[in-house]
Structures are given as structure tokens and as C-alpha cells.
N, C-alpha and C positions, 0 to 999 in steps of 0.2 A: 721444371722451369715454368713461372708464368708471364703469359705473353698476353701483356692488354694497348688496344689503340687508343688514343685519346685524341680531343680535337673539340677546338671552341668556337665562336659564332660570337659575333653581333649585325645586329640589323640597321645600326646606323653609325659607325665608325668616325668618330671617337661621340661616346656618349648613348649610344642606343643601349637598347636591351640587348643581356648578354645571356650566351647559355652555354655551358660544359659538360662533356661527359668522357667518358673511358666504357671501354668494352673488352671485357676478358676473352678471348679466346677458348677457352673450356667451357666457360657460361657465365652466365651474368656481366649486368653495367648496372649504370648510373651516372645520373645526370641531375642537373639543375641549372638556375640561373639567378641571375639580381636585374635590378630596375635600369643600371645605368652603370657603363664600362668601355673598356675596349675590347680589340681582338686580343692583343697582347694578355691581357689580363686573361679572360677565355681561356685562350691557350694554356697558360699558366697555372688555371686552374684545375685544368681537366689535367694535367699531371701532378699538380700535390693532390689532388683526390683519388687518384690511381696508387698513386704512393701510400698513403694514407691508410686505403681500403686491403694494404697486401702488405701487412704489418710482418709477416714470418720472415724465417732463414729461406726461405725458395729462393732461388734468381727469378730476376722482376726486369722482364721486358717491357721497354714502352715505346712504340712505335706511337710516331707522330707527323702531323705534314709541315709540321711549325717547325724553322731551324731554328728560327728566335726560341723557343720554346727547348728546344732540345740544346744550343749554347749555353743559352741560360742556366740550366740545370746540369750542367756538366762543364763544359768548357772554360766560360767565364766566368763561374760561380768560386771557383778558387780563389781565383787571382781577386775578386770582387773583396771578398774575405779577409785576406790577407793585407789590403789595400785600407781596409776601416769601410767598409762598401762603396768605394771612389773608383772609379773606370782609369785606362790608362792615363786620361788627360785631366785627372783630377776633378772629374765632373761626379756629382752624385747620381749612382746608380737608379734608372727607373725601375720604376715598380718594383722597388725593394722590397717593400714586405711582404710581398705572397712568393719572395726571390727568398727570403730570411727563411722563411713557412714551409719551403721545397727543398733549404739547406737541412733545416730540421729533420725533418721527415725521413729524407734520405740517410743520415747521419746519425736517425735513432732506430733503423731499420737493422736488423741483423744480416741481412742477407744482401748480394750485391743490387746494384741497378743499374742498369746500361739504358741507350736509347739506341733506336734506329729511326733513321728518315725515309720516311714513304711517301711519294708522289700524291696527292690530293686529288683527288673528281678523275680517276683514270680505271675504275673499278673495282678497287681494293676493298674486299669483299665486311674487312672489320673497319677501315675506316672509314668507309661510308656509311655503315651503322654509324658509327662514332658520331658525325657529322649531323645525321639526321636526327640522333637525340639530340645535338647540343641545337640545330635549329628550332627545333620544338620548344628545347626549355625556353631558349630565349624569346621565344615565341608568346609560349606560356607567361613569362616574365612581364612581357610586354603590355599580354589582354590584363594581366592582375595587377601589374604596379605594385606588384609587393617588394619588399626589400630584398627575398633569396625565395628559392623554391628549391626541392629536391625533391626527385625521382628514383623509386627503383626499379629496373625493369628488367627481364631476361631475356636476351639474345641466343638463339643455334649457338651451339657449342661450333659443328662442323662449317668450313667454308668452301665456297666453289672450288671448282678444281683448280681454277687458272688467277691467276696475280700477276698485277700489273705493277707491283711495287720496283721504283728505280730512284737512288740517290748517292748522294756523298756525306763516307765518313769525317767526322769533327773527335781531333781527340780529346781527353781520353779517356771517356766515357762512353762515344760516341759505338757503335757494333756495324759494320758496311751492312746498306740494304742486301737482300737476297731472299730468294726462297725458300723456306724449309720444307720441307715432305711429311718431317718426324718433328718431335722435341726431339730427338738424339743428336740431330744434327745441327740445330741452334745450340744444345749444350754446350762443344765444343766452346764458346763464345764465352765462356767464367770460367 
């Protein structure tokens, strides 16, 4: 099973520079960002590019601190679908198309994908990685004004001993936060 966090940033909500990234748990990330976005977007993006980057049959963990982000890609993304992309109240769904882009992704992957929600800024040892690259890119984004930037970088495979991750599961995609020891013990979870 691969287990990546992901997690977005802007610096001036709605409209700053944005930046994204994910970080695998075995090793490696990557990041980048654009000139002008939201958090939502961020967010959004830093799981279709986790998606995206872990194209195989493995099961595909994606720990995240975004519910929006994690509903989105699971929850609501059905029913959105089924709806012609209309929300319950017949309103057009935002940020549809990087929501279409996460449909895709997920739905050409062979392998499953689940999420779980983890607590943000509480020490969690990957999505603070997470965090720090996506501040940077958007950072980055910002000093250059370029339209997109992307980064690849590697992170420790291993993480602290101790995690602070706590949340609630969303079905039914969603996997209840916890700690794992092993992948043996996440496996359970597909």
C-alpha cells in the first residue's frame, strides 16, 4: 500500500499565490504552485497530483487536512456526477474542473484510493512536510509570477515515532484516522 500526505497553501486567500504538494511515505514528493488561486484549489490539487503520480494497482492512501478536499474526491464527487455536476440545490458545483481532473484520475487508476483526515499544525510528522513544500512553492509562485512551478524533492522515507493525527471518517471513500505501526495494519483498510 502507498501512503502519501498532501496539502495546499495560499498566501492570500482567495487570489494569492498558491502552492501544492504530496509526500509519500516511502520517499519522495512534490510540489509546485501558480501565480493566483485559492486554498480550495491547493488543496485540490495537491490530491490530483498524488493521484496522478501513483498511476499503478497498489492501494493509494491519501491523508489530508482538507475535508473539503477529502469530500470532494470521495463523498460528493458521486452524487456531483450523477447530478450533470449540480449540487443538491441545483447549484453548479465549484471548482469543477480540477473536481472533473480528480474524477478522472481516480477512475483511470487501477488500483483503489481511499482518504483519511489528519489534524493540520499538530505535528504530523508527513503533513508537515506536506505543508512546508506547498508554502514554499506558493512562495516560490509568488517571488516569480510565473503561471505554474514544479518541484521535485525527496523526503525520509521514516517518520517520528509519535503522531498526532485525529479526525472523522466521511463515507465512502473516507478510511477513520489512526495510527499505523506496519503497512500490514493499514492494509486491512482495501
Amino acid at each position: 500500500m502507498i501512503i502519501v500526505s498532501t496539502d495546499g497553501s495560499c498566501l492570500r486567500n482567495p487570489g494569492g499565490a498558491i502552492g501544492w504538494a504530496w509526500v509519500d511515505h516511502a520517499g519522495g514528493a512534490e510540489s509546485g504552485g501558480a501565480a493566483s488561486g485559492t486554498n480550495q484549489i491547493a488543496e485540490l490539487r495537491a490530491v490530483l497530483e498524488a493521484v496522478r503520480a501513483h498511476p499503478g494497482s497498489d492501494p493509494l492512501l491519501i491523508e489530508s487536512d482538507s475535508l473539503y478536499a477529502i469530500k470532494c474526491a470521495s463523498e460528493w464527487l458521486p452524487n456531483w456526477r450523477n447530478n450533470g455536476w449540480r449540487t443538491s440545490n441545483g447549484a453548479a458545483v465549484k471548482n469543477v474542473e480540477i473536481i472533473r481532473q480528480i474524477d478522472h484520475a481516480i477512475a483511470g487508476r487501477p488500483g483503489p484510493v481511499r482518504f483519511r483526515w489528519v489534524r493540520g499544525h499538530v505535528g504530523n510528522y508527513f503533513n508537515e512536510q506536506a505543508d512546508a513544500l506547498a508554502g514554499a512553492a506558493a512562495r516560490k509562485a509568488a517571488a516569480t509570477a510565473s503561471p505554474a512551478t514544479r518541484t521535485v524533492a525527496m523526503v525520509a522515507a521514516a517518520a517520528p515515532e509519535t503522531s498526532a493525527a485525529a479526525g472523522k471518517a466521511a463515507e465512502p471513500a473516507v478510511v477513520p484516522t489512526a495510527d499505523y505501526a506496519t503497512t500490514a495494519q493499514a492494509l486491512h483498510l482495501f
